[in-house]
N, C-alpha and C positions, 0 to 999 in steps of 0.2 A: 136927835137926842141920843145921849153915848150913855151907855150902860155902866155902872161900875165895875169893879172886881168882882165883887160879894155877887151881884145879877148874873154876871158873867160867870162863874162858876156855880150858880145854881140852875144854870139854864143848865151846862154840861151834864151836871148829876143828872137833871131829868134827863137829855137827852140818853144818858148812858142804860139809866133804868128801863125808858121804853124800849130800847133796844135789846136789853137782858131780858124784858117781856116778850115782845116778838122771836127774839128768836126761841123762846121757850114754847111759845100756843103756833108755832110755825109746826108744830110736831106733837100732836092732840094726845097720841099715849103716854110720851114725858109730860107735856103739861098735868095728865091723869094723872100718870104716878106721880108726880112731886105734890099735888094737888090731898089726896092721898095721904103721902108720907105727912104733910103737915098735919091732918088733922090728928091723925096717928100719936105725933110726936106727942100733942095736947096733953095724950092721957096716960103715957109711959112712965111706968114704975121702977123698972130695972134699967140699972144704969146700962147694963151691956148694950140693951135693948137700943137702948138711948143714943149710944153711941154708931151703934150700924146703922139709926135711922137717920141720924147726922151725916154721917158717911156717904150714905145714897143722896141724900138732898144736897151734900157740896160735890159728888162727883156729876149731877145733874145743872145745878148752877154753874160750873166750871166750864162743863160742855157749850152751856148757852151760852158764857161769857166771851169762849173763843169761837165760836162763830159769830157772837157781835160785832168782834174785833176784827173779825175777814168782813164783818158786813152782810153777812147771811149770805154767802154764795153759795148759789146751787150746787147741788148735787155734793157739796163739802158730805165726806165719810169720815162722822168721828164716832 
């Protein structure tokens, strides 16, 4: 049975996500702190505030994102 498009690229997505998951819980104190910053983010009243906690949670998904893209090789120093 052949998949379509649509299947076919929503399989991608997921795959893409679990990937941006592991490599995020591959490393328990970024998991902590992004974990952390979300709930943080919840209840931020200042925009500045707002914005540096944006900051750290895209310079942390960023990280995971390119060691997805290596594939989570070990020992990768980013």
């Amino acid at each position: 049975m052949a998949i379509g498009a649509e299947q076919a690229a929503a399989v991608a997505r997921a795959r893409r996500q679990w990937a941006l998951y592991l490599a995020i819980e591959r490393h328990p104190d970024l998991a902590a702190r992004l974990r952390h910053l979300e709930a943080r983010a919840a209840h931020i009243t200042d925009p500045e505030e707002g914005r540096a906690v944006v900051a750290e949670i895209g310079r942390i998904l960023d990280r995971a994102a390119a060691e997805a893209a290596d594939g989570g090789a070990p020992g990768a120093d980013r």
